[in-house]
C-alpha positions in Angstrom: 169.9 -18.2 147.9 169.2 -16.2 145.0 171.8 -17.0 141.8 174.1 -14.4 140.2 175.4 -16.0 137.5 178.5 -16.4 138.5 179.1 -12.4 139.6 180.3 -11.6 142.8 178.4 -10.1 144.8 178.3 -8.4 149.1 175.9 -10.2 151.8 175.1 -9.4 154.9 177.9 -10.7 157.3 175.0 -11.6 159.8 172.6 -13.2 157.5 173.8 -13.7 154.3 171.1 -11.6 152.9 172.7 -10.2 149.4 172.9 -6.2 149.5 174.9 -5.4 146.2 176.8 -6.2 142.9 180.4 -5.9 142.8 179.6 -4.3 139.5 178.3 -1.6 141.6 180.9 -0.6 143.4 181.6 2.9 143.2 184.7 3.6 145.6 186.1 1.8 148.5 187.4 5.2 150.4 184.8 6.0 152.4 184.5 6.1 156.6 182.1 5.1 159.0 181.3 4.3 162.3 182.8 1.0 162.6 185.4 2.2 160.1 185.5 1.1 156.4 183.0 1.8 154.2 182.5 1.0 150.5 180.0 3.1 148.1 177.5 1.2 145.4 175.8 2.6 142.9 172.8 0.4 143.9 171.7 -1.3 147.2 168.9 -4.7 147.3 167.1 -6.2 149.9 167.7 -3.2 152.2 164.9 -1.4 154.3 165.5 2.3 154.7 165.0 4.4 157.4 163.6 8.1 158.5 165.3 10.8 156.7 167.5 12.9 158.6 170.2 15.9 158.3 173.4 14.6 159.5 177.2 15.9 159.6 179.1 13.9 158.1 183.2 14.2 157.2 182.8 16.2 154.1 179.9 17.9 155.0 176.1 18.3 155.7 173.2 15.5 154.2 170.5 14.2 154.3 170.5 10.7 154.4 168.4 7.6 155.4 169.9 5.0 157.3 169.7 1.6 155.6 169.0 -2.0 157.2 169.3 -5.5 156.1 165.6 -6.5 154.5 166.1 -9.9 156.7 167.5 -9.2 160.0 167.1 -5.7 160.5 171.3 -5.1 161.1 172.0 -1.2 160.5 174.4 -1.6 157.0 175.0 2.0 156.1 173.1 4.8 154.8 171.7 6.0 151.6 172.5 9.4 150.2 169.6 11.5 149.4 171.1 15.1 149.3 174.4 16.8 149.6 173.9 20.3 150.4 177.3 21.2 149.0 177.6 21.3 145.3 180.9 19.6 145.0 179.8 16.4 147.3 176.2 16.0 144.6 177.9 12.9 142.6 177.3 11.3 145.6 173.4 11.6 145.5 171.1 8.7 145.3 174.5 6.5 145.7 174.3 4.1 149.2 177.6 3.7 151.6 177.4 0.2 153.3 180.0 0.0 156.3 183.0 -3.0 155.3 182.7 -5.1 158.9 179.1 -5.7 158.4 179.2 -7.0 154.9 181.1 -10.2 153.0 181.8 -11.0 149.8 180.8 -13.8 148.3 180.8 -15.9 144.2 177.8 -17.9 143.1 
C-alpha cells in the first residue's frame, strides 16, 4: 500500500487500488449510472479507455471511460471535451461513480 502521509485519500471498493486525493475533490453533485458520482481534479492508477461522444445530463462530450489500473472495474469517466461552452470547467477533470470507490486514512 502506497503512504499518503496521513491524507485521505479514495480506493477502489474492489481492490483497494488508490484512485485520488481527497484534496482533489472538486464537487460531490454529480450522477451516474449506479448513482452518485463525485468529480477530482486528478485520477491515479486508472487505465483509460477509447474516446467516445456521449450524451450525458448536461449535455454532449467526449469522454474516455476510466478503469481501475489493478482490476480492470469500470470507475467513471474522464472528461476530455464539453462541447457546450458553459459545461468547459469541467474539461480534463475525471467523475468516479461513489458505490465503486471507499475512502480511506493512512
Amino acid at each position: 500500500m502506497a503512504e499518503f502521509g496521513g491524507n485521505p485519500f479514495y480506493s477502489c471498493r474492489n481492490c483497494l487500488n488508490p484512485l485520488a486525493f481527497q484534496d482533489d475533490l472538486l464537487s460531490k453533485s454529480f450522477k451516474a449510472v449506479s448513482g452518485d458520482a463525485y468529480m477530482f481534479q486528478y485520477a491515479m492508477n486508472i487505465v483509460l479507455g477509447r474516446r467516445e461522444e456521449k450524451k450525458l445530463i448536461t449535455g454532449v462530450y467526449t469522454i474516455a471511460n476510466i478503469y481501475c489500473g489493478k482490476c480492470g472495474q469500470e470507475l467513471g469517466w474522464h472528461y476530455l471535451r464539453a462541447h457546450d461552452p458553459k459545461q468547459k470547467y469541467k474539461e480534463g477533470n475525471f467523475i468516479i461513480e461513489k458505490l465503486k470507490m471507499i475512502k480511506e486514512q493512512y
